[in-house]
C-alpha positions in Angstrom: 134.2 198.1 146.6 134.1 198.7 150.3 136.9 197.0 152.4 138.0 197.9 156.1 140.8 196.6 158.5 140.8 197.4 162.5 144.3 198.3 163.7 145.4 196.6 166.8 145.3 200.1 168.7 141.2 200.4 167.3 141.8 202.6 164.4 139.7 201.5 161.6 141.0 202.4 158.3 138.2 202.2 155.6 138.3 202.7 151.9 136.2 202.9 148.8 138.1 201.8 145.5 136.9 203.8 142.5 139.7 203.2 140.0 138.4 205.1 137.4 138.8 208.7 139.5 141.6 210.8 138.9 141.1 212.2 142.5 141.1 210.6 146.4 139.4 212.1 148.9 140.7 211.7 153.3 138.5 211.7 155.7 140.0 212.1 159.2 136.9 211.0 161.4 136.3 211.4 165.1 133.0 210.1 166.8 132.7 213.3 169.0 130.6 216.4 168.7 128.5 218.8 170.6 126.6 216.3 172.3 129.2 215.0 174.3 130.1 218.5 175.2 129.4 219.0 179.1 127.4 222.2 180.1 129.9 224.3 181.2 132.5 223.7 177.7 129.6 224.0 175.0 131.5 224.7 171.9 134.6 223.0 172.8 134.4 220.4 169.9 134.1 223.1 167.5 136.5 225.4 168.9 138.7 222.4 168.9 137.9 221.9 165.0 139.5 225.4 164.6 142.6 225.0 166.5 143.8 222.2 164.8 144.3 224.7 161.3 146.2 227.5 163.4 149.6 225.5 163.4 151.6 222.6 164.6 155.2 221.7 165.7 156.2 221.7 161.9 153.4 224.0 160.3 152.4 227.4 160.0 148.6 228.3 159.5 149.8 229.3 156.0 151.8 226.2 155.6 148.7 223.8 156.2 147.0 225.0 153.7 149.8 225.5 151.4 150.7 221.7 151.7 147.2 220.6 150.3 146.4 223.4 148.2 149.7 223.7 146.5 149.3 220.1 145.5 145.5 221.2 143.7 144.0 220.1 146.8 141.5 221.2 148.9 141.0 221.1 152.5 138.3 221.6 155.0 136.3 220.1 158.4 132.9 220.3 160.0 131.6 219.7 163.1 128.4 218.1 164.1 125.9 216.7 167.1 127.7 213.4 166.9 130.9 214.0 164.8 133.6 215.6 163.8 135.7 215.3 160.2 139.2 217.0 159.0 138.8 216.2 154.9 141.0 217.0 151.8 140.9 215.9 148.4 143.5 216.2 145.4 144.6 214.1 142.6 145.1 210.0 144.0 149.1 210.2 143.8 148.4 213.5 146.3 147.3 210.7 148.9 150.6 210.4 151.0 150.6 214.4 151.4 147.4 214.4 152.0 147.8 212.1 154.9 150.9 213.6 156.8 149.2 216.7 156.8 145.8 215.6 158.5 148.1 213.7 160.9 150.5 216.5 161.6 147.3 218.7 162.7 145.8 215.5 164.6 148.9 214.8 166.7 151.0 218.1 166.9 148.5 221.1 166.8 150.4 223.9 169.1 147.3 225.4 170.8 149.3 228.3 171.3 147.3 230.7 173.7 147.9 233.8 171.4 146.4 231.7 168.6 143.1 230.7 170.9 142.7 234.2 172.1 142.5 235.2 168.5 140.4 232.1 167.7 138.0 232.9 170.3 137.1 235.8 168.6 136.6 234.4 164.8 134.0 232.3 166.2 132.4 235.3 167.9 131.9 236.4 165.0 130.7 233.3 163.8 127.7 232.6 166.7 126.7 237.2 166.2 126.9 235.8 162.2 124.9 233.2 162.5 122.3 235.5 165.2 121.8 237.8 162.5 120.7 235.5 160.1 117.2 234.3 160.7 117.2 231.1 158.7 120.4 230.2 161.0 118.4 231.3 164.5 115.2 229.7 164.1 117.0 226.2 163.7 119.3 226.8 166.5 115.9 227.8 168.5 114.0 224.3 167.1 116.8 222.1 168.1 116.4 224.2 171.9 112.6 223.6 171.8 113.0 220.1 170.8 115.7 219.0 173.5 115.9 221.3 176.1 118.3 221.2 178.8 120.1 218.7 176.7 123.8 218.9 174.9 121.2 218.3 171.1 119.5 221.6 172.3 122.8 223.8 172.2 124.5 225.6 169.6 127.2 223.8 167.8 129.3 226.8 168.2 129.0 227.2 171.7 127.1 230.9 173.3 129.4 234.6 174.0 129.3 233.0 177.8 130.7 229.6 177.3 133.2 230.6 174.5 134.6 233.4 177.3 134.8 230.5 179.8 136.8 228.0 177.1 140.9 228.0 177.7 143.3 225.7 176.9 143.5 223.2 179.1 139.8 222.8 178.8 140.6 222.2 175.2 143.5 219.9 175.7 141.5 218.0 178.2 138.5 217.5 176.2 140.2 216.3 173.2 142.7 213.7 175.0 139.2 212.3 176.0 137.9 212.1 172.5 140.7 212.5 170.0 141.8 208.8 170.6 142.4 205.9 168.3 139.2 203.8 169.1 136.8 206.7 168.3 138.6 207.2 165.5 137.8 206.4 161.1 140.4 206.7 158.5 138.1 207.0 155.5 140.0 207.4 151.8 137.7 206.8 148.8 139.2 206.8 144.9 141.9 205.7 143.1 144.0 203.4 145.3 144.7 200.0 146.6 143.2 199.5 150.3 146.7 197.3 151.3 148.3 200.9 150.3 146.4 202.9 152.5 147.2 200.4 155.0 150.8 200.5 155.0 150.5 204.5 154.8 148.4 204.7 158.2 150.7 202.1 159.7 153.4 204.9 159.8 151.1 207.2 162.1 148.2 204.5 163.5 151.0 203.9 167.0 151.1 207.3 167.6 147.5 207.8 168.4 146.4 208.3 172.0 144.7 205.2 173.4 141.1 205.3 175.7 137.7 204.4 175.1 134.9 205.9 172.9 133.3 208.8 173.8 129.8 208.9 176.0 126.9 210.5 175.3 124.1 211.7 177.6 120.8 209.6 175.8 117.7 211.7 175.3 114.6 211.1 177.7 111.8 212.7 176.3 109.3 214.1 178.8 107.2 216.4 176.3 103.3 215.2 176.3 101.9 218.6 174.1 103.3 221.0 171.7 105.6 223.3 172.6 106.2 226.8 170.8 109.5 229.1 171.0 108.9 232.5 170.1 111.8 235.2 169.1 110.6 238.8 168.7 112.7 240.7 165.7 111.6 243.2 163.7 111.9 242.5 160.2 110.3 242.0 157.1 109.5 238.1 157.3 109.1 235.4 159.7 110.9 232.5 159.8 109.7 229.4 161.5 110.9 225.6 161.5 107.9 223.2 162.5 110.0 220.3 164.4 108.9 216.5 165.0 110.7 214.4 166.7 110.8 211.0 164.9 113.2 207.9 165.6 117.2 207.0 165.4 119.1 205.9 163.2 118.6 202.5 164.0 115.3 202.6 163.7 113.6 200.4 160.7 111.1 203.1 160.4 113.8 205.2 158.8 113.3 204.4 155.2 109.7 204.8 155.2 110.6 208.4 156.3 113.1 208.7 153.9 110.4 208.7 151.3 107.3 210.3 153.1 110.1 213.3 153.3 110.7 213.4 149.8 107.0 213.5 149.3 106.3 215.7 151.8 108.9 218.6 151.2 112.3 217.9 149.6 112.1 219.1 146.1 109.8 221.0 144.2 107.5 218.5 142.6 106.8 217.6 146.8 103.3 218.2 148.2 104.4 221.3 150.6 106.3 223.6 147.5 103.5 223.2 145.4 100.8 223.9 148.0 102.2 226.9 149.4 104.6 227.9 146.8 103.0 227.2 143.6 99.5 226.9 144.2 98.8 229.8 146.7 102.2 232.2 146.6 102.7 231.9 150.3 106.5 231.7 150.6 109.6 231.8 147.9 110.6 228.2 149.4 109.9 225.8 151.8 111.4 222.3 152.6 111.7 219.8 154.8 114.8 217.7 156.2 115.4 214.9 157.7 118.0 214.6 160.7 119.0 210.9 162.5 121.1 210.4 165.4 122.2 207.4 167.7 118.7 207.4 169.9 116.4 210.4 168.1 115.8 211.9 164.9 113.8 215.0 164.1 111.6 216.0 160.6 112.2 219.8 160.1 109.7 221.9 158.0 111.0 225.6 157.3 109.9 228.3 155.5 110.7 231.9 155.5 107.2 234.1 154.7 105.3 237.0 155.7 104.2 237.4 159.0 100.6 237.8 157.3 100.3 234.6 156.1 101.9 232.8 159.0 98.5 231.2 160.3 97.0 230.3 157.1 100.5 228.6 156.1 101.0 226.6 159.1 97.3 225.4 158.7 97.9 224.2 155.4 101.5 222.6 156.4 99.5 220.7 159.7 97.0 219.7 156.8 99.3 217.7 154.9 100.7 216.0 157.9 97.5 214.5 158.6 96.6 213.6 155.3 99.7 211.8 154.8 98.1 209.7 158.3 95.2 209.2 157.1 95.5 208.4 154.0 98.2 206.3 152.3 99.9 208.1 149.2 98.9 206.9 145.7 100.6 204.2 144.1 102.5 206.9 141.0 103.2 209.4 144.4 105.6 206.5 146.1 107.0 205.6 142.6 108.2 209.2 142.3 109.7 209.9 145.4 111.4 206.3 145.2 112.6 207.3 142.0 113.9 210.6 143.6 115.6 209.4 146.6 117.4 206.4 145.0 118.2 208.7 141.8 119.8 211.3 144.1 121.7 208.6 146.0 123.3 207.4 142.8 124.2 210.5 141.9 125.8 211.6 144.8 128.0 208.3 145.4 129.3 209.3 141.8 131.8 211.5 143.9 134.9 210.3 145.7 134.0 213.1 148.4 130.5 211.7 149.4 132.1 207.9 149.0 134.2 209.3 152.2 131.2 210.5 154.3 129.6 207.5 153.2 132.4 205.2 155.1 133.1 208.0 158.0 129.0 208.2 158.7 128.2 204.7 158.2 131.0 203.5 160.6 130.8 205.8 162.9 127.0 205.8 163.3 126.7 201.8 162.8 129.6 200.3 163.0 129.8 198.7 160.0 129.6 199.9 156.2 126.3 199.3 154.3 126.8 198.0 150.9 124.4 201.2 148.6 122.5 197.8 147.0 121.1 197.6 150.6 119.9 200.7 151.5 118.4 200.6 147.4 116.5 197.4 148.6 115.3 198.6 151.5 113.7 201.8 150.0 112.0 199.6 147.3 110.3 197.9 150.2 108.3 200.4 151.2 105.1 200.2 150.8 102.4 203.0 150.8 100.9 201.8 153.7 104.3 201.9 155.6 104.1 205.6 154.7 101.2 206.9 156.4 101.8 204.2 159.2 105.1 206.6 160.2 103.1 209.7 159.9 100.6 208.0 162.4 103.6 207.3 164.5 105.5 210.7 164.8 102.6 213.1 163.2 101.0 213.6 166.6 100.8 216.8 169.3 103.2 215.6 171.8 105.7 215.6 169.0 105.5 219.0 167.7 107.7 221.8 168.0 107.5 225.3 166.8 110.3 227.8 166.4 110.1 231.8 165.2 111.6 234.5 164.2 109.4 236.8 163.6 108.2 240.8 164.6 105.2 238.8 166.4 105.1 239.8 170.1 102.5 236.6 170.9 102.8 233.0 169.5 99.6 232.0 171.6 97.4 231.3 168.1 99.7 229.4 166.5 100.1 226.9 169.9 95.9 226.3 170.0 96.5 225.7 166.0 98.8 222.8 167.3 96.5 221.1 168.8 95.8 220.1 172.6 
């Protein structure tokens, strides 16, 4: 189902063939993001993510968007740590549209500086948005607890100071050092014929600037206890994310997480919501999430509850981390998570969206595409006793992180509840 060819320039062109879809969805993938941002231009591959909708040599604004959505399409892009994706999705005969207009804002996007002036101040809005929200600021302040002074530690959408230092050449510059065909992923996923998508990328692929993949700055971990970032706000909750750093992608530890996490606190049946949700009334939710990249990962707990019942609930959540250590999970507690994760992955490959991030993600973080049969195999491998080995592994002091938003003027309790 999975095929992909390597242009002679480096582009890789990847598809998924799902012939009984009515709909394709394009992924334009580029394998930069905020962590190959330097210091001084935090927020550039964002901003950079919004220019490329505010016109090109042939396109209005209004006329991007027109194009796809006045086919029934959609269209859309993100930004993350590692990545950054301009999708759209309409009917499969929609594909050639599709395509011209993704390349159009690739290759000819004005950067007018009227248009970044005003764009400047959309994402303003966007970081004073996203302060105001407490579920948003505590995970901006775990990820600058659990990497500080590094690129992973710093908002995706840049700070007020760096966004007022940003102008266009800086713009221009970083992109001609990212936005270049060997960093680059074609991924198209639906109805269509892979020799087809081929021939339909040939037209652009030579027009793509040439250099190499981007660098990243690797993460050297000094921390040797807990550490605990406190943000005073008055308000009628507190919000905190517990933080552990675990391994990379590339780490064969991986799938054992995978299923400790939907154990632990992915869903409802998992141990955290019913401890503090169902059994004791502590909080309206609480989850955990799992996050990979190239040479660190990170297990995230949050949960939004009142300030009250902070102590008690991040005892009972440290309580759970160690019994999953010391103890491993019984036998029908693995077969339901199992059944959970590989159930949701089914599920979500269903869609000719999530076939896309599948070839964009895998690519881009591996190099290659895994077949889903794989991944499936290697989940079933896991044993109960490779669960609580990976909580003995990244369960530990000089792991943990503690971010809050909360009326709380001290955190000094909550460190000694961390441990040494």
């Amino acid at each position: 189902m999975f095929r992909h060819s390597r242009l002679s320039n480096g582009l890789v062109v990847a598809t998924a063939a799902m012939p009984h879809r009515v709909s394709t969805s394009l992924g334009l993938w580029i394998g930069v993001g905020g962590r190959h941002e330097p210091a001084a231009w935090n927020g550039a591959a964002h901003f950079i993510e919004h220019m490329l909708f505010k016109g090109t040599a042939r396109r209005s604004p209004r006329e991007i968007s027109q194009a796809v959505e006045g086919v029934g399409g959609s269209l859309n892009a993100f930004t993350s740590e590692e990545n950054t994706c301009f999708f759209s999705k309409a009917l499969h005969d929609r594909l050639p549209d599709l395509l011209d207009v993704l390349m159009d804002m690739f290759l000819h996007s004005r950067f007018a500086p009227r248009d970044i002036d005003l764009e400047r101040d959309v994402i303003k809005d966007e970081v004073a948005m996203y302060l105001d929200e407490p579920q948003h600021h505590v995970q901006e302040l775990i990820n600058e607890t659990l990497w500080p002074d590094h690129p992973l530690g710093r908002p995706l959408t840049g700070t007020l100071k760096t966004l007022n230092r940003l102008r266009r050449e800086h713009l221009l510059e970083f992109m001609r050092q990212n936005y270049v065909a060997a960093n680059t992923v074609i991924a198209v996923a639906g109805r269509l014929r892979h020799e087809d998508v081929l021939q339909m990328v040939g037209r652009y692929a030579s027009r793509l600037p040439q250099g190499p993949p981007a660098p990243f700055t690797p993460v050297v971990s000094t921390q040797d206890r807990p550490r605990v970032k406190l943000f005073t706000k008055d308000g009628a909750q507190t919000q905190i994310v517990l933080g552990v750093r675990t391994c990379s992608r590339h780490d064969e530890r991986r799938f054992a997480l995978r299923l400790l996490n939907a154990m632990l606190g992915e869903n409802m049946s998992s141990r955290l919501f019913q401890e503090l949700r169902e059994d004791r009334g502590l909080a309206y939710s609480i989850q955990s999430a799992l996050s990979f990249f190239h040479d660190v990962g990170t297990l995230d707990i949050s949960v939004g509850l009142d300030t009250e019942n902070l102590p008690q609930a991040v005892g009972l959540i440290l309580r759970e981390l160690r019994r999953l250590a010391d103890k491993p999970p019984p036998r029908a507690e693995l077969h339901r998570a199992r059944d959970y994760v590989l159930g949701q992955f089914d599920l979500s490959l269903e869609n000719t969206e999530n076939q896309m991030n599948w070839l964009g993600e895998n690519w881009l973080g591996f190099g290659k595409i895994f077949a889903p049969a794989d991944i499936k195999r290697r989940l079933a491998e896991v044993k109960a006793a490779d669960i609580s080995a990976v909580a003995r592994d990244f369960f530990r002091p000089d792991r943990m992180n503690l971010a809050l938003v909360s009326p709380l003027k001290s955190a000094r309790k909550l460190e000694r509840l961390l441990g040494p």
